[in-house]
N, C-alpha and C positions, 0 to 999 in steps of 0.2 A: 477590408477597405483601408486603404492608404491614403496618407495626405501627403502631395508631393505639390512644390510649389517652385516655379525659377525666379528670379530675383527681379521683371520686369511688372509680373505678374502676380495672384494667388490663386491656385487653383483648388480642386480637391478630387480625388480621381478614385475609382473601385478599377483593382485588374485582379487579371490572373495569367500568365503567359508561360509560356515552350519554345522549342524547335535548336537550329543546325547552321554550320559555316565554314568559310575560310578561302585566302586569297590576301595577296599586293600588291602594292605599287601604284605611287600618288601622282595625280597628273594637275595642270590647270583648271579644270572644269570645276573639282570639288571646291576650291577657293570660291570661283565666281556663285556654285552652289550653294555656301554658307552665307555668302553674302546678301545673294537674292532673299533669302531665309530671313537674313535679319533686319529687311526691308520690310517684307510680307507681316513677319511678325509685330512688329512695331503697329502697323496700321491693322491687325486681327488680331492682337494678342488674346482679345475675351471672346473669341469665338473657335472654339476647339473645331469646329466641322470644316472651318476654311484651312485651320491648319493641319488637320489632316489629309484635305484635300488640297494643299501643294506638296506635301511626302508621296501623297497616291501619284503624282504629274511627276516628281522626281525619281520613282521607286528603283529606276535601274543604276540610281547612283549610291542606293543605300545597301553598299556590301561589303568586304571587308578590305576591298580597297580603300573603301573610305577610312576604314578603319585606322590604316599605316596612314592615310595621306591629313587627318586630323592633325596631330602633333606638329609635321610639317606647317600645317595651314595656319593653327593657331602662332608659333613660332613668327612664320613668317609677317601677319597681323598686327602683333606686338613690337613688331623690333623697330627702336626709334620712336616711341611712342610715348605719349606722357600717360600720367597716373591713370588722369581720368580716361584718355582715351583707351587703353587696356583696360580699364573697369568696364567699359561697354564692350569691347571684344569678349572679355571673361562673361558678359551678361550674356552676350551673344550663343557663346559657347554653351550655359548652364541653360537658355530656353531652347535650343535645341536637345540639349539631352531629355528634358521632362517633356517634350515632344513625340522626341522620339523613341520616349519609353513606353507611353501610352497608344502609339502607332499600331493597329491589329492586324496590318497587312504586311507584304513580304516575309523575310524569315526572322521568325520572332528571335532566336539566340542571337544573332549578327546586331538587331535592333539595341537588343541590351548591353552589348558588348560597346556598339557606338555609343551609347547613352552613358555608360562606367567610364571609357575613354573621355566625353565630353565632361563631365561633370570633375574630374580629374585633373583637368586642361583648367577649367575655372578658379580650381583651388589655387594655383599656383598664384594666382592674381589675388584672388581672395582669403585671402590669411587670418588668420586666428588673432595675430598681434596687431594687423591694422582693420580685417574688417569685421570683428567678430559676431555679426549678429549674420552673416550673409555667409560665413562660413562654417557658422550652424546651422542652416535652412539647406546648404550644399551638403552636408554629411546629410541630411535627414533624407535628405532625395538619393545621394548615392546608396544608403542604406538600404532606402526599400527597391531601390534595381537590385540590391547585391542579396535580396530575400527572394525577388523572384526571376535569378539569373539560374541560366542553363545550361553553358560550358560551366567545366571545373570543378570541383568537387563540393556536392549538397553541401554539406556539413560544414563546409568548412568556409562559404557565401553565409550561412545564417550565424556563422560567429561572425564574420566579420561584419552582418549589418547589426547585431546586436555592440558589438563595439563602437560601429560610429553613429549609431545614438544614444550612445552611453557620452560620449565623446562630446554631442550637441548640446546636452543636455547638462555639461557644465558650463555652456554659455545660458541657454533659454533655463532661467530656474523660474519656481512656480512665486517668486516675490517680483522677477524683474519682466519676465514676461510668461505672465498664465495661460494665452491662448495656445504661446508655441511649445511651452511646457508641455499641455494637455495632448497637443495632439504628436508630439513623438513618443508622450507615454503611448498612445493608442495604436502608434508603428511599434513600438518597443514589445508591445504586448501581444502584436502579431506573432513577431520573430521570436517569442518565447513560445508561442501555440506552434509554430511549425519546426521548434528546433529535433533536430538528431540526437544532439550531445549532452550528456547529463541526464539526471531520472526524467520518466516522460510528467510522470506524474508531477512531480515538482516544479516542471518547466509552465505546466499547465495555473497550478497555481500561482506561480509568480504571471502567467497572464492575467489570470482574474484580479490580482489587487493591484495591477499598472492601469485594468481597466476604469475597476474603481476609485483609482485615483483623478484618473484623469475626468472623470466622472462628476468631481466634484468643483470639476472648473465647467466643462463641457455641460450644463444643466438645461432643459427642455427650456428654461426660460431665456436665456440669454445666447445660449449657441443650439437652435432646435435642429436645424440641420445636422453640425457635428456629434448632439447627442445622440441621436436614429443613429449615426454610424457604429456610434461607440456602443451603441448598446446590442446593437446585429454582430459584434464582430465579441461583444461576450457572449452574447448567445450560443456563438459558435464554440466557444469556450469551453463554458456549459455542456453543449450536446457530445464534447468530447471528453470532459472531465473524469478522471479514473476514481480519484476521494469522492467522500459523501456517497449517498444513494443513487445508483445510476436512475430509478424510475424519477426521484426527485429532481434530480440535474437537469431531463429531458424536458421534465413541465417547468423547469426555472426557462431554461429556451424560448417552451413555446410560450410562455408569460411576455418574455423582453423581445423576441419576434415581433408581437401583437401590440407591444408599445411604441416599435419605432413606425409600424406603418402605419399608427397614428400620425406623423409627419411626414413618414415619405409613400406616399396617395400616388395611386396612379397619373393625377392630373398633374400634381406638381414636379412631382421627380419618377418619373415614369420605369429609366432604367433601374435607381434602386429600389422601385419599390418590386420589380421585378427580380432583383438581387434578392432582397429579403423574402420575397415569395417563395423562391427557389430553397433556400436555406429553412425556409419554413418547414417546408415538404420532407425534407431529410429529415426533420425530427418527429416528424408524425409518422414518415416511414420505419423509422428506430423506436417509435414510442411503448412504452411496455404499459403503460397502464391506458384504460380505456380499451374499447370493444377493437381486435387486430385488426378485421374486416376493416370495419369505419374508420380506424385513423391509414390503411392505403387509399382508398377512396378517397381519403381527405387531400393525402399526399399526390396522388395522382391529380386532382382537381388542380391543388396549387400549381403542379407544372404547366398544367395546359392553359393557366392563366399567363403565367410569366413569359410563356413563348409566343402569347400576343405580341409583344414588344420585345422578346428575345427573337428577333426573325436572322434567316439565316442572311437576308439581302444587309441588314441595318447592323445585328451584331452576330457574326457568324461563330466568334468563340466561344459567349454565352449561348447561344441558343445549341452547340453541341454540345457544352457542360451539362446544358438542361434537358439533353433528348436523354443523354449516359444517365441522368438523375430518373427521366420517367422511366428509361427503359428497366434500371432496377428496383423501381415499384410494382412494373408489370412481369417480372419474374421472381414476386414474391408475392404479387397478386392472391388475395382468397378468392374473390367474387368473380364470375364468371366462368367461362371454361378452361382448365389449365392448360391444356395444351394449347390453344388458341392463345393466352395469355403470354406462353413461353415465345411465340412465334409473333407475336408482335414486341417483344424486349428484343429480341434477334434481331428484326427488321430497325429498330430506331438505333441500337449500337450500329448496326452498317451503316447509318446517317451518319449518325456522329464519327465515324472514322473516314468520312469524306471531306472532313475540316482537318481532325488531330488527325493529321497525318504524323508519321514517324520523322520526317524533316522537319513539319515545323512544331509540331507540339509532342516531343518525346515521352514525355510523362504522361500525360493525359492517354496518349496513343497507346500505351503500355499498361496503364488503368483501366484502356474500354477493354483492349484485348482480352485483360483477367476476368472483366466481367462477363465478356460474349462467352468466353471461354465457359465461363461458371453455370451459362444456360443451357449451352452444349451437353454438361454435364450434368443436366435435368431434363434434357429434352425429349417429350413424347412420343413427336412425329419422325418418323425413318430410321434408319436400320440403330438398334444400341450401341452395337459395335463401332459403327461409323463416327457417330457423337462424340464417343470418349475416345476416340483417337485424334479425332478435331478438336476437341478438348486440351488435351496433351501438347498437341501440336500449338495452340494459342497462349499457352502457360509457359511454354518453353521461349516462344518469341516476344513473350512481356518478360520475361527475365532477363532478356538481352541488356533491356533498358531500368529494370528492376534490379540492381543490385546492391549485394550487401552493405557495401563500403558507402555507397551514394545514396539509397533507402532502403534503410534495414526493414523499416516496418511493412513497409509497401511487400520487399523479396518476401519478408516471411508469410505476409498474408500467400500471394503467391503461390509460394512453397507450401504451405498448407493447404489449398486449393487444388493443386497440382497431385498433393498426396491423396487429397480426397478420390480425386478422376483413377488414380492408380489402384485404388483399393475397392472402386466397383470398375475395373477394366475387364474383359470380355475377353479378350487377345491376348495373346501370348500363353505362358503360365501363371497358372493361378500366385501360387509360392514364393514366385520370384517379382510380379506384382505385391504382393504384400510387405514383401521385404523393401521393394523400392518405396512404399508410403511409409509404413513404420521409418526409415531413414530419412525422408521427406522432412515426416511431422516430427523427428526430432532436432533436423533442422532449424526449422520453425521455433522450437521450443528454446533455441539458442537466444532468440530476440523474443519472443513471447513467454516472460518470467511474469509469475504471480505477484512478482510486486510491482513490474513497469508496468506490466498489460495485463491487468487478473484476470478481464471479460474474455479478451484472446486468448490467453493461459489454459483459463478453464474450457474454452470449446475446440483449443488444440490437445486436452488432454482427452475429451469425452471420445474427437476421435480415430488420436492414437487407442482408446482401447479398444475400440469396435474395431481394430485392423487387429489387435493381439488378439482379443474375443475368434476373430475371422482365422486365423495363425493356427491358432491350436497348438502351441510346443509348449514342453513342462513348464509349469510354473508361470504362462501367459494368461490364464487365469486369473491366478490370484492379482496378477499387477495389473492388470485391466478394473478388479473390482476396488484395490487402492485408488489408481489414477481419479476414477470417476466419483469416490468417496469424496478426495482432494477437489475434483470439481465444483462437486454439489456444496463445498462451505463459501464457493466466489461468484456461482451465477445468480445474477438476483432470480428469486422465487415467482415463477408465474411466465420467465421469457421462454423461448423453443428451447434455446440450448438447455435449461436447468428441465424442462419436461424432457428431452431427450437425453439426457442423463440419469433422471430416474428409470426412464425405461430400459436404456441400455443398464444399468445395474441390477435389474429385476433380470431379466435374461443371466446377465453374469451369474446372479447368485442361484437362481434356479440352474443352469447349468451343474455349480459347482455344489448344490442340493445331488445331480445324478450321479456325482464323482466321487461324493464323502459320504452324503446319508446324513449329512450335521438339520436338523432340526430349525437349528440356528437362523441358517441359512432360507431356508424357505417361509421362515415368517417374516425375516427382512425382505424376501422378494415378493412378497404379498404387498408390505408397507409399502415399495417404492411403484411397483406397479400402480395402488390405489391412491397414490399421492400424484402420478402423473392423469391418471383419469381425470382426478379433482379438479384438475388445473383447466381442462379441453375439453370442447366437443366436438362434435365429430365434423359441424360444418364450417370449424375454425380450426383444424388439424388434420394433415392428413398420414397421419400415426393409426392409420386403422388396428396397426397389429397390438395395440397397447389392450384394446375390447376385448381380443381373441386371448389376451396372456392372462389379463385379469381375472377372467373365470376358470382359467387352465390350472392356474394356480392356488384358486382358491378351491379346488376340488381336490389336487393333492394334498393343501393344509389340511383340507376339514377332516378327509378320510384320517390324516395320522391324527389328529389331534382325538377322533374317536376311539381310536386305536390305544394310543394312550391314557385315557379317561377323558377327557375334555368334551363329553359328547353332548352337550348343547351349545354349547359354540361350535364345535364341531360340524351341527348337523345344519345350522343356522346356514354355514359360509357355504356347508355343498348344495341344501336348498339355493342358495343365491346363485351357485354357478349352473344350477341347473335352471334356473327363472331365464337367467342372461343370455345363457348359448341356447335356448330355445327358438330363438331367432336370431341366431347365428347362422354364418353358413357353414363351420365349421362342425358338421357329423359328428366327427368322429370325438371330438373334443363332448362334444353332447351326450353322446353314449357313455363317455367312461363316467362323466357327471351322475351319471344316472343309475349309471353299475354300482361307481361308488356310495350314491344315497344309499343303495337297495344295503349295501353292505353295512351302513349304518344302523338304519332300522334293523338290522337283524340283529346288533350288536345289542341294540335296546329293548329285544323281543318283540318289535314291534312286527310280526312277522307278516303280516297281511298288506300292513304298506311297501316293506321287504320286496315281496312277492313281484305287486303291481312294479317297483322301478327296476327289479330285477327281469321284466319283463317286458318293459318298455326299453331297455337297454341291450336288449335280444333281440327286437325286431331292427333297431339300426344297423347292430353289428352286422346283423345279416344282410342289410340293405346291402349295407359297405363290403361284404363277404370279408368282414377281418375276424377271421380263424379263434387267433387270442381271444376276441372279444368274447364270440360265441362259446368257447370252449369255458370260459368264467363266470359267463352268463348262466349258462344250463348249470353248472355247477352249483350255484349261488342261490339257483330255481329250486335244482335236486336236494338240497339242504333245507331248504324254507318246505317243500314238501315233505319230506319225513319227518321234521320238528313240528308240522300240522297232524302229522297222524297220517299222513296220504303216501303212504311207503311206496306203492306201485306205482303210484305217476314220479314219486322221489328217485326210485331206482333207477328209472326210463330216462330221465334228466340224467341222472351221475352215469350213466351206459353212456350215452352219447356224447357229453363232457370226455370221459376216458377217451372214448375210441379217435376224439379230434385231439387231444393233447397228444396221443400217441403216435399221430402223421405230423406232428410240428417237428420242425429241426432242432432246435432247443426248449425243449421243456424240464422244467424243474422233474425230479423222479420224485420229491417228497410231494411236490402235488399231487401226481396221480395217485401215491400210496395214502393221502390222504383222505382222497374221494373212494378210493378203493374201503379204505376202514367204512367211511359212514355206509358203503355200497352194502358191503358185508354183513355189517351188523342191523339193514335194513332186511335184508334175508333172511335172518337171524330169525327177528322179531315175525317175519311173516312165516316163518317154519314153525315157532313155538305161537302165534297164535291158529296154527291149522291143526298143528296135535291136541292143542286145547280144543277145539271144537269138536275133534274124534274121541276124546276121553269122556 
């Protein structure tokens, strides 16, 4: 929220604006135009709804005719004219630009353009050497047009409004005038939150101590109004802030949230308090601590309150801000049905892209896009194929308007979205999808550095490595289990992305367990597996495969660690994976649990219990007809029988073991020779206890 005020009047205004233009040539009308304006104004100036209702009666002259035919106008006005009367043209001039900068109808870029040109026009009258305090209130208002203007290039509109309130702000000091002091600190501290240029992080900072400065003029007691703004627009601050603890920064939010709408109530100030509503929700939606479920629910709630009074009739800007805000609650929605959920965030982005349209709000147009785009690319219902090509297709036409030069952070987000859609695509080749997201997200990773963006950083790196993981070429391995190491020291502990980075590393490392045989390697994939468990359950995740790896892997630890000596811990971890996947649906993962106890127990002589999991893991394999299984199974049977004394049911076991190892395509030959020895020497024993009975 911005404080923009013309020199007749003092107002105090919340925007946000977009859109397109161009066009000349100045005729008589616009003259009579301004004039009528500064009639109307005078007798309405403290009723903004009549002055926007004679721009709504004028709208077909607000275009970029006007634009060329201002200068002309003002020109003409002036000439011949004493001091004071050019002081009221230039007033003239400066309450039309704050007019019609906060104007939400026609085309919002042309509006700002008139509004930069009008305020422009006033200087020339109003100078630093004879009017200085009015040609400080003129840079503050030109400022915050030139923060949220639309032609020309981003970056280089928010230096220039950090310049001319840097510039105002050696007229208003906080000895000669505190009020107007406080409140370009409070524009000043915008335009630091939304700059381009310089560290993001740092930019951020220098917002929060302009806030706090101004803060300590702006006090709930003497300015309650002003302070609600200032403390919503740190909030904002906060919920973006890169330093400190990201869980902390989100509750500092919803803390100064909850204290400006202690003054701004739906009765007294209706639309902000609908503003702060809105804002609210974004950080409960972002929130990391507290139950995930409940703070959407929460966020979700806020929105459908603020769109009481955000209506598309009364504010059509905001209430499409606010559909883009629910709609990305309900496609991250837990509760309810997902697909249902996904298919109502679809439905309110096509609302909201019946206001942002691409003329008149480019950015925002370009923002829903990535997001409908991002649902596509989660979407349940109709063909998969289809989605992630409409996907593709939505990420490609918000980059038109997303780019480098003009929003880095916005293309990269993009570009990393875009790479995401590439590397579950359906179509084409697999290979040459991979290769276009791996290039994507290093894109991406151009503007999402660990030190500007460490939260982006690290979830652009979790998943470039799940596309190297996907890749498979030498050495994509290893750099898949670095990237995600590097992750896991930036995502805070407890969000999706740091659970989805332990998981994806538990895969890497067991992976690179069936490549090396390192040891190493599979007790760290146990760690990261059981540390993503810890974190989720199951009706606040939907990471099912995290339950299915965790006892996958705790069944290959326990077996080596038996193998090795380790055999009560050993036996501990495959009892566990055998408790776990028993209500599993995963079989076949069950059986080898099962196989491998039995191999346990035998290690420990425990032959009888041996027996029984060796024989429980006989009937599955058989369920499943998996050959391997069976053929290791009776083996493992035929061993536990001759080591009881029961050679003839032992032999009948190692016979049938053989004769399946020996239709398998690859079998080991030292196994067979191995069953073969105990088969042999079990004849053995049954030939010399039969001569013993004949002697």
């Amino acid at each position: 929220m911005r404080n923009k005020s013309g020199l007749l009047t003092y107002t105090t205004m919340s925007k946000k604006a977009k859109g397109f233009g161009q066009s000349p040539t100045p005729t008589r009308k616009f003259k009579d135009f301004l004039l009528a304006f500064g009639d109307f104004y005078r007798k309405n100036s403290k009723d903004e709804t009549k002055l926007q209702q004679f721009l709504k009666a004028n709208i077909n002259k607000l275009d970029d005719l006007l634009s060329d035919a201002l200068p002309l106008v003002f020109t003409s006005l002036i000439a011949d004219k004493s001091i004071d009367e050019r002081e009221k043209i230039a007033s003239l001039f400066e309450n039309f630009a704050v007019t019609i900068d906060k104007f939400p109808l026609g085309d919002r870029a042309t509006n700002l353009e008139l509004s930069i040109i009008a305020h422009n026009l006033s200087l020339k009258i109003y100078t630093r050497k004879d009017s200085p305090e009015n040609w400080a209130q003129i840079l503050n208002n030109l400022a915050s047009t030139y923060s949220d203007r639309i032609r020309g290039d981003r970056a280089e509109n928010l230096e220039k409004a950090i310049e001319l309130y840097e510039q105002a702000l050696e007229v208003y000091t906080r000895e000669n005038s505190p009020e107007h002091w406080a409140q370009i600190l409070n524009n000043l501290a915008l335009a630091y939150s939304d700059r381009i240029r310089g560290d993001r992080s740092e930019n951020l900072e220098k917002a929060i101590k302009l806030y706090g400065q101004a803060l300590e003029i702006r006090t709930r007691e003497n300015f309650p109004v002003d302070w609600a703004m200032t403390l919503n627009n740190l909030a904002i601050a906060y919920s973006n802030r890169i330093r400190g603890d990201r869980a902390e920064n989100l509750e500092k939010a919803i803390e100064l949230y909850g204290q400006a709408l202690e003054i701004k109530t739906r009765k007294n100030s209706p639309e902000h308090w609908a503003t702060t509503l809105n804002n609210l929700a974004v950080a409960y939606k972002n929130r990391i601590l507290g139950d995930r479920a409940e703070n959407l629910e929460r966020a979700i709630k806020l929105y459908e309150q603020a769109l009481e009074v955000y209506t598309r009739e009364n504010f059509p800007e905001n209430w499409a801000m606010t559909l883009n805000n629910l709609a990305n609650a309900y496609s991250n929605r837990i509760l309810g049905d997902r697909a249902e959920n996904l298919e109502r965030a679809l439905e309110l982005y096509e609302q909201a892209l019946e206001i942002k349209t691409r003329k008149n709000f480019p950015i925002d147009w370009a923002g829903t896009l990535n997001n409908l785009a991002s649902v596509y690319s989660n979407r349940i219902l109709g063909d998969r194929s289809e989605n992630l090509e409409r996907a593709i297709k939505l990420y490609g036409q918000a980059l038109e308007v997303r780019t480098r030069k003009n929003f880095p952070v916005d293309w990269a987000k993009s570009q990393h979205n875009l790479a995401n859609a590439y590397r579950e695509r359906v179509l084409g080749e697999r290979k040459d999808n991979l290769e276009q997201a791996i290039d994507l997200y290093n894109q991406a990773a151009q503007i999402f550095t660990r030190a500007a963006l460490p939260v982006r950083w690290a979830k652009n790196q979790g998943d470039l490595a799940e596309a190297l993981m996907q890749r498979d070429n030498p050495g994509d391995l290893d750099t898949a289990i670095a990237l995600l190491q590097e992750a896991l020291e930036v995502s805070p502990a407890g969000c999706q992305d740091f659970i989805d980075s332990q998981y994806r590393l538990g895969i890497a490392l067991s992976q690179r367990y069936d490549r090396d045989k390192n040891p190493d390697d599979l007790q760290r994939a146990l760690e990261a597996y059981k540390t993503a468990l810890d974190l989720i359950s199951p009706e606040h995740y939907d990471r099912k495969d995290i339950w299915k790896a965790l006892p996958t892997t705790q069944t290959i630890l326990g077996s080596r660690l038996v193998r090795d000596g380790e055999w009560q811990q050993g036996l501990q971890l495959l009892l566990n994976s055998v408790n776990q996947l028993s209500t599993s649906d995963d079989r076949l993962a069950h059986a080898n649990a099962l196989y491998h106890t039995g191999r346990a127990y035998e290690v420990l002589s425990d032959r009888e219990k041996a027996r029984l999991y060796y024989r429980d893991a006989l009937r599955w394999y058989e369920y499943l007809q998996d050959l391997p299984g069976i053929a290791k199974s009776r083996a493992g049977l035929g061993t536990v029988f001759v080591s009881q004394g029961h050679l003839e049911k032992g032999m009948e076991e190692l016979d049938r073991a053989k004769a399946i190892y020996r239709q398998l395509p690859q079998t080991d030959p030292d196994k067979v020779e191995e069953i073969d020895i105990i088969y042999q020497a079990s004849r053995r024993a049954i030939e010399r206890q039969t001569s013993e009975v004949y002697l």
